[in-house]
N, CA and C of each residue as an Amber inpcrd file, in Angstrom:
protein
   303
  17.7020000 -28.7880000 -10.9300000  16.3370000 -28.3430000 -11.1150000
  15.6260000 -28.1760000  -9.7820000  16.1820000 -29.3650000  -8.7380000
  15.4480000 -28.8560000  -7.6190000  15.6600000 -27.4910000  -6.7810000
  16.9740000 -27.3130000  -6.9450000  17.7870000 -26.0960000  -5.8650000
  16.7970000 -24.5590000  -7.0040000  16.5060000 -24.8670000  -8.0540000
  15.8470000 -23.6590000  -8.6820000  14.0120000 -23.7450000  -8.1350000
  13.5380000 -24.6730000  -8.0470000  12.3280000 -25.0360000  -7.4560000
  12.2220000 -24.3160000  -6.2010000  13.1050000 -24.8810000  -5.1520000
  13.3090000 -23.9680000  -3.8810000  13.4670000 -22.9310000  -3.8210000
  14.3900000 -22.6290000  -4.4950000  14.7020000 -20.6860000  -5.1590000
  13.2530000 -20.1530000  -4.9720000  12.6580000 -20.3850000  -6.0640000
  11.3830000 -19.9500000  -6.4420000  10.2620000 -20.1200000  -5.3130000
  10.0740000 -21.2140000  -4.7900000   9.3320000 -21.2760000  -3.5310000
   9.8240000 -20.2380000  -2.5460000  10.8780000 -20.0450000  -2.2540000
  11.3880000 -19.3480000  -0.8280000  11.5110000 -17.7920000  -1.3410000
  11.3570000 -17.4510000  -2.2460000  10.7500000 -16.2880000  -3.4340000
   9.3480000 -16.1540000  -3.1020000   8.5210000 -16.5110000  -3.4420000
   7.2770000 -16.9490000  -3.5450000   6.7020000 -16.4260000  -1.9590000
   7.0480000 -17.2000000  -1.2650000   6.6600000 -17.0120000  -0.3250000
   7.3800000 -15.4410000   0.7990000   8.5890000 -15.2150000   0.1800000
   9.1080000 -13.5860000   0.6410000   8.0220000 -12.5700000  -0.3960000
   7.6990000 -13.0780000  -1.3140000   6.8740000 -11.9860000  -1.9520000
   5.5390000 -12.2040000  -1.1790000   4.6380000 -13.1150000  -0.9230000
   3.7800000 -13.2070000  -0.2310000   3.4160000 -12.3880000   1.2140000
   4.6640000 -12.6650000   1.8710000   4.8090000 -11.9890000   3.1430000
   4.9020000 -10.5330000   2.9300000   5.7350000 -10.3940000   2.0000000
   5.7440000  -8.5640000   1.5850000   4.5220000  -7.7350000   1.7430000
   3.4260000  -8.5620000   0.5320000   2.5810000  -8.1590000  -0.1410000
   1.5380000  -8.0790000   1.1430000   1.7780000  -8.8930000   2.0870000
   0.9090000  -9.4220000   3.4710000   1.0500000  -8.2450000   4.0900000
   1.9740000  -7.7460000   4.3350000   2.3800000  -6.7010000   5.6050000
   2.4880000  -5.0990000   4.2120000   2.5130000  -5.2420000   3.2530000
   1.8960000  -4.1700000   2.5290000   0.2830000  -3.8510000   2.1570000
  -0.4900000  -4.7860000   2.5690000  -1.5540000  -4.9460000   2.5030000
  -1.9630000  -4.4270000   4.4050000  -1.5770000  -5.1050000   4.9380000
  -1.5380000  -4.7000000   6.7570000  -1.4370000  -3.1630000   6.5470000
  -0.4670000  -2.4210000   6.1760000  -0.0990000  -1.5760000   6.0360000
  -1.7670000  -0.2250000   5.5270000  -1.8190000  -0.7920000   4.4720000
  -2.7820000   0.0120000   3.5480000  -4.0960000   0.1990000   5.0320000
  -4.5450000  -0.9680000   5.2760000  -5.5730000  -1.2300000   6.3340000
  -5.4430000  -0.5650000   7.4430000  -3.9150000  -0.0530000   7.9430000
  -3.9320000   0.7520000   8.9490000  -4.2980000   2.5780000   8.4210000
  -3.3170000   2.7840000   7.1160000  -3.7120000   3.9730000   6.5080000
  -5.2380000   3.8910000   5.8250000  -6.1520000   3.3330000   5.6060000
  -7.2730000   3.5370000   5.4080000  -8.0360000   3.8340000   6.9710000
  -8.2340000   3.2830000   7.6560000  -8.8520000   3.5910000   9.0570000
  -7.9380000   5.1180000   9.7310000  -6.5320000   5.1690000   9.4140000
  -6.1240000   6.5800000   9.4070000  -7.0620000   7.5670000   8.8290000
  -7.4050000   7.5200000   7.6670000  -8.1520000   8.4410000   6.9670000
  -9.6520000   8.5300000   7.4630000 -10.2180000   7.0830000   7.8500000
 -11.1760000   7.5730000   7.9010000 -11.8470000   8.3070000   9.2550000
 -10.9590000   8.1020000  10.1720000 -10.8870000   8.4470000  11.2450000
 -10.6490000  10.1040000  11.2370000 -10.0190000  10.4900000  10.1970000
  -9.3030000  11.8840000  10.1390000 -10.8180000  12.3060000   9.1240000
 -11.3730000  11.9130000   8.6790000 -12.6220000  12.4480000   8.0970000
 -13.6460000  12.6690000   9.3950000 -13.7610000  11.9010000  10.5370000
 -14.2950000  12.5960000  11.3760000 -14.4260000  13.2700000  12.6060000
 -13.0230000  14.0690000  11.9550000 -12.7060000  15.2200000  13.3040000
 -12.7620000  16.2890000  12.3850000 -13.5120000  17.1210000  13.9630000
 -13.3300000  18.1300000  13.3460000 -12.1750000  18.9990000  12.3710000
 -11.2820000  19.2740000  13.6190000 -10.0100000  19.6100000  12.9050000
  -8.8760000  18.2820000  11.9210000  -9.5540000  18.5880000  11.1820000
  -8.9810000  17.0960000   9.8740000  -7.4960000  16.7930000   9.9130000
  -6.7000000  17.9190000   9.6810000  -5.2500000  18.0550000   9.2460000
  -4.4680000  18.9940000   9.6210000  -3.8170000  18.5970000  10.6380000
  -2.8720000  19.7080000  11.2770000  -1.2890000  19.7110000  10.1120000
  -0.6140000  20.0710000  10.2560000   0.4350000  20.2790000   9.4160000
   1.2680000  18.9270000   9.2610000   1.7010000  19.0800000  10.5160000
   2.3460000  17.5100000  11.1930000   1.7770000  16.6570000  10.4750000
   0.3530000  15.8200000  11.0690000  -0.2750000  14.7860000  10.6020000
  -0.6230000  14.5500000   8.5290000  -0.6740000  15.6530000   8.2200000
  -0.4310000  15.9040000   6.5990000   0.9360000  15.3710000   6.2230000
   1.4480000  15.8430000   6.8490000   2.9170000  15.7490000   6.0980000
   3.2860000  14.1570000   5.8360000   3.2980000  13.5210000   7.5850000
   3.3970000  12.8230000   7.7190000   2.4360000  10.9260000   6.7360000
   1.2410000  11.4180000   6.7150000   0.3070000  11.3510000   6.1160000
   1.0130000  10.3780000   4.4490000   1.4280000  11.8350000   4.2470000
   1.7970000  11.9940000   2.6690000   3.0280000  11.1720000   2.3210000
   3.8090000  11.8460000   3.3520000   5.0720000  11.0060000   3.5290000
   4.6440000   9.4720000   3.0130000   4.0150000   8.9810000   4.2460000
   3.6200000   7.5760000   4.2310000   3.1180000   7.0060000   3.0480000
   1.8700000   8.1310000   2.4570000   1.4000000   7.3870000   1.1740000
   2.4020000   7.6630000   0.1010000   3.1440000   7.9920000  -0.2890000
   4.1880000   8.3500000  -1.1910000   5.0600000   7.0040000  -1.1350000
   5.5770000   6.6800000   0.1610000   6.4530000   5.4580000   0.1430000
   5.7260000   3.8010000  -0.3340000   4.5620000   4.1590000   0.2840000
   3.7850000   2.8480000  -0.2280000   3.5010000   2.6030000  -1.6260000
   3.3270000   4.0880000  -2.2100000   2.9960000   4.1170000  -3.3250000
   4.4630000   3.6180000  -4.3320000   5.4210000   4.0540000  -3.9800000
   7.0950000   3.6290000  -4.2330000   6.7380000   2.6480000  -4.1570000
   6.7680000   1.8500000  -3.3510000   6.7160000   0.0920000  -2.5930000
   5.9290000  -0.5530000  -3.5980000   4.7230000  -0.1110000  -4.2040000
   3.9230000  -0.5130000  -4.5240000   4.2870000  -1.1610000  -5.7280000
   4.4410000   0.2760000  -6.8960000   4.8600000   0.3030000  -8.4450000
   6.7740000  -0.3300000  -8.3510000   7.0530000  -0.2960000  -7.5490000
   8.6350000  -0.9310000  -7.3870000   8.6280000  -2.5770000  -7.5130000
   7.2440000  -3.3060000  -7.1360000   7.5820000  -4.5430000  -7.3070000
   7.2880000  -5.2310000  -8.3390000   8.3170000  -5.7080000  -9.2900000
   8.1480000  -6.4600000 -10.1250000   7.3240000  -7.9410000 -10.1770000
   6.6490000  -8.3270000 -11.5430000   6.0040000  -9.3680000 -11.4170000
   7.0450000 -10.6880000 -11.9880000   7.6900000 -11.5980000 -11.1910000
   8.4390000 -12.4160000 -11.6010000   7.3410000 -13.1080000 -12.5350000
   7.7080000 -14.1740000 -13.4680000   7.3140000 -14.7430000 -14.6090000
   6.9240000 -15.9150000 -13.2910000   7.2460000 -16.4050000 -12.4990000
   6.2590000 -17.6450000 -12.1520000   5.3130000 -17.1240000 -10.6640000
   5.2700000 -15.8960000 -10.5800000   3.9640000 -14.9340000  -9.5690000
   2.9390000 -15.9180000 -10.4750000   1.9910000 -16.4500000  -9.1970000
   0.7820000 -16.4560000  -9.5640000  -0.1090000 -15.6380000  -9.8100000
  -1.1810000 -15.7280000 -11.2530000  -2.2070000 -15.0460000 -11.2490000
  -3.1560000 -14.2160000 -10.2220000  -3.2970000 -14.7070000  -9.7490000
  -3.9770000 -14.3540000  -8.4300000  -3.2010000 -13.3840000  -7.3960000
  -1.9600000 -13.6280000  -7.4510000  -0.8930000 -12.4860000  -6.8810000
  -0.8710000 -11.3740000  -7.3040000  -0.7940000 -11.6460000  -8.7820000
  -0.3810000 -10.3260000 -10.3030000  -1.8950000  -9.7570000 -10.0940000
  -3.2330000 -10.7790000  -9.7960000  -4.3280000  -9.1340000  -9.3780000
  -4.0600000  -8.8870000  -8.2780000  -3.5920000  -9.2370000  -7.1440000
  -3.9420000  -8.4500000  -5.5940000  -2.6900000  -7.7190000  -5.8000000
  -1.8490000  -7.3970000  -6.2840000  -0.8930000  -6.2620000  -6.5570000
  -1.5060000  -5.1120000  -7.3370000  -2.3050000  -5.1930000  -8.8400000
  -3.1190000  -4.5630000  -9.4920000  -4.0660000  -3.9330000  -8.3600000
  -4.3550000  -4.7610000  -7.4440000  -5.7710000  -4.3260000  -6.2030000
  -5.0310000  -3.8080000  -5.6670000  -4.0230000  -3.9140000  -5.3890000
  -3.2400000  -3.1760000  -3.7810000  -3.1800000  -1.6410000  -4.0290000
  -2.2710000  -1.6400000  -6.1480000  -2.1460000  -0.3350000  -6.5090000
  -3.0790000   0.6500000  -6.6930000  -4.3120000  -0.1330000  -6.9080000
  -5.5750000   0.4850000  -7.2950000  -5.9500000   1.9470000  -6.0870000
  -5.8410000   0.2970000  -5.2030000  -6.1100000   1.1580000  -3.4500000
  -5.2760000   2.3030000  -2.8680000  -3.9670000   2.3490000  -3.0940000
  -3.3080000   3.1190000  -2.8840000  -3.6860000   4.5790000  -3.6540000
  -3.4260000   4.5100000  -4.7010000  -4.2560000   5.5380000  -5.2480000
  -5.6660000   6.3170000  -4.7230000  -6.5070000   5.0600000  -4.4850000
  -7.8490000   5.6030000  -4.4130000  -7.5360000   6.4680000  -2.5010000
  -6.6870000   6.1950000  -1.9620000  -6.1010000   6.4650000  -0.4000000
  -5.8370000   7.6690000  -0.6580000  -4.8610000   7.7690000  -1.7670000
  -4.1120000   9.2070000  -2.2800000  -5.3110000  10.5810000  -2.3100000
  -6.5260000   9.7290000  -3.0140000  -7.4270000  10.7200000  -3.3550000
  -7.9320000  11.2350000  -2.3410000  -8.5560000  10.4320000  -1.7520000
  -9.4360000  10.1830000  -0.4060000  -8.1400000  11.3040000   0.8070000
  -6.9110000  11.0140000   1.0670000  -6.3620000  11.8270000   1.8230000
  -6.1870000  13.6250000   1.1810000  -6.3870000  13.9940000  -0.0140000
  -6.2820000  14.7490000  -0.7740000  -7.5600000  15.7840000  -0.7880000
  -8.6830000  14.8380000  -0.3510000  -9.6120000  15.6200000  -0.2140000
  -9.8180000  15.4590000   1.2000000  -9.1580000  15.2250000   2.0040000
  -9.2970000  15.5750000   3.9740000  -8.2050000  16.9690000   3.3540000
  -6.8670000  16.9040000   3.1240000  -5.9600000  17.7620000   3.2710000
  -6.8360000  18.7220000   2.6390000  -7.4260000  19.3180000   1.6670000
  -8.2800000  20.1980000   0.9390000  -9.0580000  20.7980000   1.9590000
  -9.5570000  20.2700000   2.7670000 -10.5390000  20.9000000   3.6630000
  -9.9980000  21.1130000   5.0990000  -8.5280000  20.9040000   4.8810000
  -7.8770000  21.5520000   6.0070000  -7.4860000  23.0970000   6.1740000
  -8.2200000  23.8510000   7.4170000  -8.0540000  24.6970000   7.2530000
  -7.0840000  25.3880000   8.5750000
């Protein structure tokens, strides 16, 4: 029972760290965007692509992680929050790329 305890802790805490540096992550692509909202020239081809690229994989990353049965509550919402955000990123980059001309 203990060697499954540890399991789960050393689990626990790799999902934590994940969710840490997927969260790091989002925080760098949000200040991406908003930064790209105030230039003039918004979206060059490159920086779109790339852009998209990025939010596409996070968005993978995101809906890819399962909620083990002993995730804390509080985990199972900041994953719900993380996905939320990602999305709302999606939009938000969707309407810079729109007004790229």
């Amino acid at each position: 029972m203990l060697k499954q305890k540890d399991m789960e802790d050393s689990m626990l805490y790799a999902h934590k760290n994940f969710m840490d540096n997927l969260e790091k992550s989002l925080d760098i692509l949000a200040l991406e965007l908003k930064q790209a909202k105030d230039m003039t020239v918004r979206c060059n081809d490159e920086w779109c692509n790339v852009t998209e690229s990025f939010i596409d994989d996070m968005h993978k990353n995101l809906y890819a992680i399962s909620e083990p049965r002993w995730l804390p509550d509080g985990d199972s919402h900041r994953l719900k929050q993380l996905r939320t955000r990602i999305r709302d990123l999606y939009r938000e980059f969707a309407h810079i790329k729109g007004g790229h001309s």
